[in-house]
C-alpha atoms as one frame of an Amber mdcrd trajectory, in Angstrom:
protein
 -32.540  54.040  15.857 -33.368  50.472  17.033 -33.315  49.470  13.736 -30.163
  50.457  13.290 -29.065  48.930  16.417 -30.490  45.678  15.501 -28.072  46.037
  12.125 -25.585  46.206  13.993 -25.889  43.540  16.558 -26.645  41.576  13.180
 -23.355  42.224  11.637 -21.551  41.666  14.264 -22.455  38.817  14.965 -22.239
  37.336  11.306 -18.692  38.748  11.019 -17.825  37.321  14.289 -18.624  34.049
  13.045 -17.071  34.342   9.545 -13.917  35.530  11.352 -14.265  32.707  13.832
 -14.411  30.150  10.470 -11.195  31.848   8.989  -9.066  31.763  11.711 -10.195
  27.837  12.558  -9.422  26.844   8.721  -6.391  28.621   8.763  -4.955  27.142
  11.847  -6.116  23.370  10.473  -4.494  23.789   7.676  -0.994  24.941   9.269
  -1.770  21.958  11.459  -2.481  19.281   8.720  -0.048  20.738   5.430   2.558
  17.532   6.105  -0.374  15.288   6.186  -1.347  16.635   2.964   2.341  16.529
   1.443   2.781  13.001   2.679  -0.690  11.282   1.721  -1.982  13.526  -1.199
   0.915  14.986  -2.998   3.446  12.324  -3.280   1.070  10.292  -5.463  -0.063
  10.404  -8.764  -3.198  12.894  -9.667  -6.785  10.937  -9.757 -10.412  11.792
  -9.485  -9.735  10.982  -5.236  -7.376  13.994  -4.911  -9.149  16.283  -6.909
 -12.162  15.451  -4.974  -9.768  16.000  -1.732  -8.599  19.539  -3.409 -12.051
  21.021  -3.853 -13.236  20.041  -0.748  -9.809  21.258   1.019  -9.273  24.629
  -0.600 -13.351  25.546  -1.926 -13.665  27.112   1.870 -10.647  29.063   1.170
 -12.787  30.999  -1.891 -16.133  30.981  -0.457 -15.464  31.352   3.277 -12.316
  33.173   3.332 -11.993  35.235   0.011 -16.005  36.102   0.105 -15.907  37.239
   3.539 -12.787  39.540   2.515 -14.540  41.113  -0.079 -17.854  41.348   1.985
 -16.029  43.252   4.795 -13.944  45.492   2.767 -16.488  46.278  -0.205 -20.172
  45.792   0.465 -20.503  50.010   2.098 -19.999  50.557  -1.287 -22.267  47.306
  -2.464 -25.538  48.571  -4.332 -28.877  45.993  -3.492 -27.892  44.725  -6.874
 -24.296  43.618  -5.950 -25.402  42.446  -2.391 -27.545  39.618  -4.285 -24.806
  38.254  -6.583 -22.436  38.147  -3.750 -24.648  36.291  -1.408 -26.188  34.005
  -4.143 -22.552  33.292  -5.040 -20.884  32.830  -1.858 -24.396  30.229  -0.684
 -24.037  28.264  -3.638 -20.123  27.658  -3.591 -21.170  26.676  -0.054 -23.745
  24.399  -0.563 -21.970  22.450  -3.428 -18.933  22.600  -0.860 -20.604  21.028
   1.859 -22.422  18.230  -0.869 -19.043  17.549  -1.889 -17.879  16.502   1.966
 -21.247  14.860   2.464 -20.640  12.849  -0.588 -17.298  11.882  -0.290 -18.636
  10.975   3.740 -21.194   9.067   1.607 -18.713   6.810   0.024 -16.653   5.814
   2.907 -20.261   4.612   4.580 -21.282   2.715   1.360 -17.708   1.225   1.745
 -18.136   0.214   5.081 -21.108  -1.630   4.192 -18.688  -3.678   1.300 -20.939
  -1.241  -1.463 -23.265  -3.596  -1.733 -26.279  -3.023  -4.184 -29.280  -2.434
  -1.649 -27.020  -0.450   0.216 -25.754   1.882  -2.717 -29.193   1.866  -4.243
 -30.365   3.199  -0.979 -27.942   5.861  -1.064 -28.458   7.072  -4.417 -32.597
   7.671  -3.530 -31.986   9.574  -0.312 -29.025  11.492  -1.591 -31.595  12.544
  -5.172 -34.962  13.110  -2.278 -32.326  14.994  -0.115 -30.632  17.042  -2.734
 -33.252  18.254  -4.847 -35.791  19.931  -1.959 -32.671  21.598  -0.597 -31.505
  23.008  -4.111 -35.069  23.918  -4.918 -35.613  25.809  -1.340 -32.094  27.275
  -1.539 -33.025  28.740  -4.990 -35.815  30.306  -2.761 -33.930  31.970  -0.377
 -31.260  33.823  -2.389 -33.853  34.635  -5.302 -36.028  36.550  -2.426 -33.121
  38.790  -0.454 -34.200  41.912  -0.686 -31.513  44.535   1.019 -33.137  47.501
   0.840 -32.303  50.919  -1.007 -28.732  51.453  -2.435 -25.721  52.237  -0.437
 -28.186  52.449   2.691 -27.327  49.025   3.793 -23.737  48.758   4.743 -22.860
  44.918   5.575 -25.151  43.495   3.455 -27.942  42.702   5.863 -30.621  41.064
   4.226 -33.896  42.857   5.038 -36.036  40.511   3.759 -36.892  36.902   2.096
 -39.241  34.079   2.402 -37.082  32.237   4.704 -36.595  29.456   3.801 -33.412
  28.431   4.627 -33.908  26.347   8.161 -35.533  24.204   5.666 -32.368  23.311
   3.778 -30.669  22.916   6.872 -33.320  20.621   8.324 -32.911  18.563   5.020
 -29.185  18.370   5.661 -29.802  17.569   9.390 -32.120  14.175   8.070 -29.201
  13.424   5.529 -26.366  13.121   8.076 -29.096  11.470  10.748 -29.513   8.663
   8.030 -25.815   7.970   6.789 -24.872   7.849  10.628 -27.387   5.201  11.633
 -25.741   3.626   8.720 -22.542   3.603  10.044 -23.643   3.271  14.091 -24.907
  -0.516  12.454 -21.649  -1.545  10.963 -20.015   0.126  14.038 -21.454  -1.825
  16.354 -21.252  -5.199  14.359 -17.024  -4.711  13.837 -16.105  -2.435  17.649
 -17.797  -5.861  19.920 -14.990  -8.036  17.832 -11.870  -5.885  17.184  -9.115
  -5.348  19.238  -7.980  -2.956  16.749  -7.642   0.480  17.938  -7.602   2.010
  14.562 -10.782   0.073  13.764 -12.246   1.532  16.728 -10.866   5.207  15.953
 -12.530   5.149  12.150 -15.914   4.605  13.618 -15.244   6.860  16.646 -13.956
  10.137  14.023 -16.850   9.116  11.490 -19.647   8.960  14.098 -18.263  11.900
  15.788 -18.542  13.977  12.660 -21.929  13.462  11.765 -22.577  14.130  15.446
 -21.021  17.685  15.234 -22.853  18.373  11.779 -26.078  16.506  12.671 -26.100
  19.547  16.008 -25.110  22.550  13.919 -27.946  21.775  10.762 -30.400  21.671
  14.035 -28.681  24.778  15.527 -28.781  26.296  11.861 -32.541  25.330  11.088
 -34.222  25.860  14.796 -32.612  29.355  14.592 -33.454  30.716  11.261 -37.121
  29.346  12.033 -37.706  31.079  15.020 -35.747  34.205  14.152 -35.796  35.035
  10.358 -33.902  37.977  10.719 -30.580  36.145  11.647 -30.969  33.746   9.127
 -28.261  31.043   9.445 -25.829  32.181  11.598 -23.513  29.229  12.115 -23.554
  28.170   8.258 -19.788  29.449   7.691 -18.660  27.756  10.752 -20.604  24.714
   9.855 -19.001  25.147   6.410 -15.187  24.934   7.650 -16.458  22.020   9.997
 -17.622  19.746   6.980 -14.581  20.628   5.139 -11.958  20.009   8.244 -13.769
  16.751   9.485 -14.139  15.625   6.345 -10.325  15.861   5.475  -9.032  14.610
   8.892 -11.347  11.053   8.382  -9.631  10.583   4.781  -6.389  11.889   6.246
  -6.663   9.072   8.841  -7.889   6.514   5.942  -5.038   7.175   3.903  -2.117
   6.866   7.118  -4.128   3.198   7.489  -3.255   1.439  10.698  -0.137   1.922
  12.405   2.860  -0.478  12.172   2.614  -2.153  15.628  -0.936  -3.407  14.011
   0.441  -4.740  10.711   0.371  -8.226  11.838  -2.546  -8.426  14.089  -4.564
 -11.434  13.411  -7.970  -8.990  14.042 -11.381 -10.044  13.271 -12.146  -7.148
  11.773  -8.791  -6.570   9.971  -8.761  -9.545   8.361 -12.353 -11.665   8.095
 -13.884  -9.071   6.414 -11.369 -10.520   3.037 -13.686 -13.449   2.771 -16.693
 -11.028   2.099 -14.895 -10.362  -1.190 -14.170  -6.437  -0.543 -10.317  -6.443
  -1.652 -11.012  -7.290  -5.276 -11.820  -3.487  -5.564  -8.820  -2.667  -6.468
  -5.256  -1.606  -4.955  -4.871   0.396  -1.731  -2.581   3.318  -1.527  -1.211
   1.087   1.913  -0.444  -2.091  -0.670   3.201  -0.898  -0.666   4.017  -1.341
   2.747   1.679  -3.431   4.557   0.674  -7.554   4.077  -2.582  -7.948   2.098
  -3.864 -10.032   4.325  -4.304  -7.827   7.318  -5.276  -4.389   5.310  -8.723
  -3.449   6.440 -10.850  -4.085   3.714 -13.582  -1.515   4.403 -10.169   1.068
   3.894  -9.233  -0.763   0.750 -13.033  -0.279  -0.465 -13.248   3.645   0.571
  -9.520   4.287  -1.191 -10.940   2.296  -4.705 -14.154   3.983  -4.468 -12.769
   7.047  -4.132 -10.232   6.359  -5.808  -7.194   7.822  -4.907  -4.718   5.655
  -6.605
């Protein structure tokens, strides 16, 4: 009996949080479509929007349509079937959430005018951060265990070796790394701009790996200390990487607003002489001066690219 109650409690809370996820990816989306038509669709197809696409409509498959199936089919969901689904729907979600962390990646190396040190830098910590958490991922889902057939409705794991707060704790020192990265160039270009777009790209990029820096420590301090529950936020935190993610580029792509097109800024224009334009065209070079586009945007659209 109190193991049964304990299911329970478990399910509901996992399907409270995977209903939670839907309904908040759902409602961006509504929110953000003429963003998307405007910026995304009206120009030509490149590696930068199909980079955009997976990371905008992958939580659509392994959030929305996996949880679907989960809550309609798994009372019916042998041991067997339990294991591909949850194998499945953590790997779409872990190459998901690499995708937004990479693309996140980018825009910091950008920042930084991709200079070698600073790329070469990346490329280490993303290989030492990437290959633990792939390697201790392919731990966890190889060791669910949910118990006899048909006697397990939800899909409630009733064992493995957990060690998923590890993953999460990798993810946690990822984002920690790539936003001291970005709190240095923020603080060198916010004490000289009078640019409030300037100042709102570092605010939304900061603020993002604040949120995801808190729920990979949320994620990881809770699936140590309580196995059973596993990773309870990691569909919300899911949705999160993939909405944040999208609202920085959607801001990247609008570029600064017309009143600042002229602005003789510090940080909108000196940052020209440090040779970051030659990159390659912006997706703003139609309808704003050269001169004055920032070049750490210019850098982030060619690196992308989305052009």
């Amino acid at each position: 009996m109190a193991d049964q109650l304990k299911r329970e409690r478990l399910l509901f809370c996992f399907r409270s949080s995977s209903l939670v996820s839907q309904v908040l990816l759902v409602y961006d989306y509504s929110c953000t479509l003429n963003q998307e038509l405007e910026f995304i669709w009206s120009k030509p197809l490149s590696v930068g929007s199909l980079l955009f696409f997976v990371n905008r409509y992958l939580p659509f498959l392994d959030t929305v349509g996996m949880s679907v199936i989960l809550d309609f089919k798994s009372d019916m969901f042998t041991d067997a079937q339990c294991k591909r689904h949850f194998r499945l729907t953590a790997w779409l979600m872990f190459v998901g959430m690499l995708l937004s962390e990479v693309i996140l990646t980018l825009r910091t190396s950008a920042l930084w005018g991709r200079k070698p040190a600073v790329d070469i830098s990346f490329v280490c910590l993303a290989i030492a951060s990437a290959a633990p958490a792939i390697y201790f991922l392919h731990l966890e889902m190889s060791s669910l265990d949910f118990g006899s057939p048909f006697a397990n409705p939800g899909c409630i794991s009733a064992k493995s070796n957990n060690t998923i707060f590890i993953v999460f704790g990798i993810l946690a020192f990822y984002e920690f790394v790539i936003a001291v990265f970005t709190a240095i160039k923020a603080h060198k270009h916010m004490r000289c701009t009078q640019s409030p777009w300037v100042v709102q790209i570092y605010r939304e990029g900061l603020l993002f790996y604040v949120y995801m820096f808190v729920f990979s420590v949320i994620n990881a301090c809770i699936a140590g200390r309580n196995p059973e529950l596993g990773a309870p936020l990691q569909t919300l935190q899911r949705v999160f990487h993939s909405i944040l993610c999208n609202r920085v580029l959607f801001m990247i792509f609008n570029g600064p607003p017309a009143m600042e097109e002229y602005t003789e800024d510090p940080v909108l224009t000196s940052l020209e002489d440090e040779g970051y334009s030659n990159l390659g065209p912006s997706v703003y070079s139609t309808h704003l001066p050269r001169s004055i586009i920032p070049s750490e945007t210019s850098s982030i659209i060619s690196t992308l690219p989305v052009t």
